[in-house]
Phi, psi and omega in degrees: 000130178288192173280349189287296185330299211290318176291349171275317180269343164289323169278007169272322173291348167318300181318312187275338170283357192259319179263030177256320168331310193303323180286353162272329172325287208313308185282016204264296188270033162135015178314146187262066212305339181250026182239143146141247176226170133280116213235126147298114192235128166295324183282358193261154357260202224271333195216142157273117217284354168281008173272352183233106185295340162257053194265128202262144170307315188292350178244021216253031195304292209310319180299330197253026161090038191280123168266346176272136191236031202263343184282030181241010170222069108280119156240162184288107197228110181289113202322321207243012194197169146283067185326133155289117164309142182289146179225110183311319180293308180270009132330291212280304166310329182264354154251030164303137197088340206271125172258132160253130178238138165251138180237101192169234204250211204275330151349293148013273187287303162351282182310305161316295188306306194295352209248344178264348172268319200306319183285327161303308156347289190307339185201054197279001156242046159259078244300145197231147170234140188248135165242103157261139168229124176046236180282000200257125174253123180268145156188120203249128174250122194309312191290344186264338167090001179253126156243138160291092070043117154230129153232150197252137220205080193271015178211004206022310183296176167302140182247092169236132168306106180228203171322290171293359178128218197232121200228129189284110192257126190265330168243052165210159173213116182227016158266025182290346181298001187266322178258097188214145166047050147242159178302265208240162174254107186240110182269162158191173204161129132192324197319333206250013201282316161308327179316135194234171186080214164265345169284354167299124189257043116257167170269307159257157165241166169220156162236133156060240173266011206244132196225134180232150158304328174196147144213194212276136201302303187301319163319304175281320161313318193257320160009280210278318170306316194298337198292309211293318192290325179276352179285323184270000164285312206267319176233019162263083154014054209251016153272343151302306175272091168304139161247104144299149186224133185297339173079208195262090156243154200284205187193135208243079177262295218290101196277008197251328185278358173228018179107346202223082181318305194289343169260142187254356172211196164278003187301113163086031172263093187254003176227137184277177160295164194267333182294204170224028176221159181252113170325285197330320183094184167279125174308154180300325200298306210298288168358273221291322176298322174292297178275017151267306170337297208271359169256324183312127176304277209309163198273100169245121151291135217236125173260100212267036224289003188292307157332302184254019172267324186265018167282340186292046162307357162269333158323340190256156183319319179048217228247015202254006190242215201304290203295354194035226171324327185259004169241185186230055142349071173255016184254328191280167174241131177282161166232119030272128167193232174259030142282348141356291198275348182293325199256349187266333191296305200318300190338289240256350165280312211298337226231004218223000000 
């Protein structure tokens, strides 16, 4: 074969690779990732959750004797595109050296905990290291030089202790020295905004000078987004930093709200919907997070994960998490399951 031949067949494989390419070209320039279904795929899911031994008990269903095993092989398959299968190897090389931090509630670690077995799969005899100091949890994989970052930080503004108790400042933050000098940021915060009781961990909230025993959650939640916003106008970096916003996951008590009155939690729900809509519709929370999002100047991405999280009512621990027999888990998510796909989006933003 000559030299002409040899320029033909490298530009005819040049051609097919640019058109196995195009349906990620597409989603590249603005695919929308988060309209569509949940597809049974046999190749799915991405890791076998006994192969990554720290999987936290709560989120721990198959180990913690869950006997329907079909909800972790479902993937997401977005109406107008193609997600890129997550690829662990090629994670890691392109955030060699790189720290990533979640930042937010127990969601959070949900997510986190799901992004360190994709990767440990992906690369299971490269040695990994686990750190905790004070709220922030690491886990590093040494040869590559990424650490995952988790701090659990659950209202992002401040909890400060003073005279008078423990007080929610809604418009100050001063744990940002923790996310500081990271590649990318991925927040998230609303589960704990309803907490009452004894699980509240404050007492007052305050604005400015003016401080009350309660006022309305949702209220306060859009606050506490606007402070977290001017924080990220005024001191972030974001030709250095991605920012990402984890968006809103629901959580599935109302069986009225997905077509099926008679069930009252996720409890014994082993198939997600099938459709691309949620009767019930989007909780109002997701509303007020899309218009704080939208005064922010600086570039945040919104991982817009609610829609196809509540068709998953199967996904969750149910009587299969911390609590075992005597609770109900409809917030958490089992692993392997859908912060998986929480994390194959993030990949396909990250890589692009």
């Amino acid at each position: 074969m000559g030299l002409k031949d040899n320029a033909i067949s490298y530009g005819s494989a040049l051609v097919l690779s640019l058109l196995l390419l195009l349906p990620l070209l597409r989603e590249a320039e603005g695919c929308d990732m988060f309209t569509g279904r949940w597809v049974k795929d046999a190749s799915y899911p991405l890791y076998d959750p006994s192969t990554c031994p720290f999987i936290r008990r709560e989120f721990a269903c198959k180990r913690n004797g869950r006997p329907d095993l079909d909800y972790p092989a479902f993937r997401w398959q977005p109406q107008d595109c193609k997600l890129a299968r997550f690829n662990g190897v090629d994670f890691l090389e392109k955030n060699k050296g790189k720290k990533i931090m979640f930042v937010g509630d127990s969601l959070s670690l949900n997510q986190w905990q799901s992004l360190t077995c994709m990767l440990h799969s992906s690369v299971p005899s490269s040695p990994y290291n686990q750190t905790t100091q004070g709220t922030i949890s690491t886990f590093t994989f040494q040869e590559y030089g990424v650490e995952l970052k988790l701090d659990r930080n659950v209202y992002l503004v401040d909890i400060v202790r003073e005279k008078i108790g423990r007080v929610l400042k809604l418009d100050s933050i001063n744990d940002g020295h923790n996310w500081s000098d990271m590649d990318t940021l991925i927040f998230n915060t609303w589960h704990w905004w309803s907490r009452r009781g004894p699980s509240q961990p404050w007492d007052y909230i305050q604005i400015g000078a003016n401080v009350t025993k309660d006022m309305d959650r949702v209220a306060a939640f859009q606050i506490a987004l606007g402070t977290w916003g001017k924080w990220i106008d005024t001191v972030v970096d974001t030709q250095k930093t991605k920012v990402f916003f984890q968006g809103i996951s629901p959580s599935h008590y109302k069986g009225a709200l997905w077509g099926e009155p008679t069930a009252k939690s996720c409890a014994g729900q082993t198939e997600p919907l099938l459709g691309t809509s949620y009767p019930g519709g989007l909780p109002p929370e997701v509303g007020v997070l899309k218009r704080a999002l939208g005064k922010i100047s600086k570039p945040v991405t919104l991982l817009d994960i609610t829609m196809l999280s509540l068709l998953r009512k199967d996904g969750h621990p149910s009587s299969y998490g911390l609590g075992g027999q005597t609770a109900n888990d409809c917030s958490h998510w089992c692993l392997a399951g859908v912060p998986d796909t929480w994390n194959e989006i993030l990949y396909n933003y990250m890589i692009y």
